[in-house]
N, C-alpha and C positions, 0 to 999 in steps of 0.2 A: 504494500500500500504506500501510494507517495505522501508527501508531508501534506501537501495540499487537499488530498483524501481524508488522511486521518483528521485534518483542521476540521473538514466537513461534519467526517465525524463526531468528532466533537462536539461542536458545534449543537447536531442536531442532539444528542444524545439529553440532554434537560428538556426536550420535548415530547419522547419517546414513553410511553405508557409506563406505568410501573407494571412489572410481570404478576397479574395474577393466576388463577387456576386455566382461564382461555387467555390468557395473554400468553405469546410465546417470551423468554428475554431481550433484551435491548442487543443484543450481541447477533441472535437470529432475524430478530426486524430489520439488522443494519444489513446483515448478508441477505437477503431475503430483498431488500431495496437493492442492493447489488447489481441481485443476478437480473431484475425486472428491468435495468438501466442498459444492463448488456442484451436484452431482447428488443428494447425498445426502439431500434434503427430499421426500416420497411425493407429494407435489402437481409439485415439479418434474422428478420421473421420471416422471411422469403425462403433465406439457408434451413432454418430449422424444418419449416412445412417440407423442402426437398430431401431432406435425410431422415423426415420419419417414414420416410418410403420404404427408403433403403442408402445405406452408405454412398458416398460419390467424390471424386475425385474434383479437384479445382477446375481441372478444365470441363467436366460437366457441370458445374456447379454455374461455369461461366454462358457454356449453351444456353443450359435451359434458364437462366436468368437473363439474359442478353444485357451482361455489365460487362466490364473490363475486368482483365484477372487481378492487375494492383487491388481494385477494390474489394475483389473475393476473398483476396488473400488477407488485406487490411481487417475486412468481417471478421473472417474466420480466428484471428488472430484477437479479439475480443471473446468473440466466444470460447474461446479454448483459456483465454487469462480466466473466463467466468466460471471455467468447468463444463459448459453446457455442451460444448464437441470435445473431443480426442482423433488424434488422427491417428493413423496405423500407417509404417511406409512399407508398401509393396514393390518393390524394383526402385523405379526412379521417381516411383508417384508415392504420392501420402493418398489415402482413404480416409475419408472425414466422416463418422459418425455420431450421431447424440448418446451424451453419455446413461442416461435414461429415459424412459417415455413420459416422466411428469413435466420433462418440460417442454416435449410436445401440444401436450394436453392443456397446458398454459395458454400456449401461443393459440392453436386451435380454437379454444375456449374463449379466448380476447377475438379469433379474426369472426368467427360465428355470432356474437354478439355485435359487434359492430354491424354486422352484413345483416341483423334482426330489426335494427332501427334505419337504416333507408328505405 
């Protein structure tokens, strides 16, 4: 975490609920806001929908999104600081997978909602 995260941190952490019996702690709301910060970019909820398919490699990732690879690579590179991908290298390629299906289920969750109220 840089200085200027942890400041954030900080920061918010006197606003942050005190942990009762349904309150999770201050320390899992912070990670918890984290990871929703690392979904939060339309190109990286775009990544996640495409790998809960199935694994894929950059330059697939770049087909079927029709971005540039610097930017796939820059994504994926967020997600994987967040935990949410792992890559695996096979020869000369990485294969990019979600590291579980809850945080498909998130994203899913957030694009189905949205698409209920237009």
């Amino acid at each position: 975490m840089s200085a200027t995260q942890a400041h954030i941190h900080e920061d918010a952490a006197p606003d942050l609920p005190a942990p009762g019996p349904e309150t999770p702690g201050s320390a899992s709301l912070v990670a918890a806001g984290d990871l929703l910060r690392a979904l939060a970019a339309p190109v990286r909820i775009a990544i996640v929908l495409q790998l809960r398919t199935s694994p894929r490699c950059v330059h697939e990732l770049v087909d079927a999104l029709e971005v540039t690879q610097p930017l796939i690579s820059q994504h994926l590179r967020v997600l994987k600081a967040a935990g949410v991908v792992r890559g695996d290298r096979r020869g000369r390629e990485v294969v990019y997978r979600l590291v579980d299906d809850h945080l498909a289920h998130i994203v899913v969750d957030a694009v189905a909602h949205v698409e209920e109220e237009t």
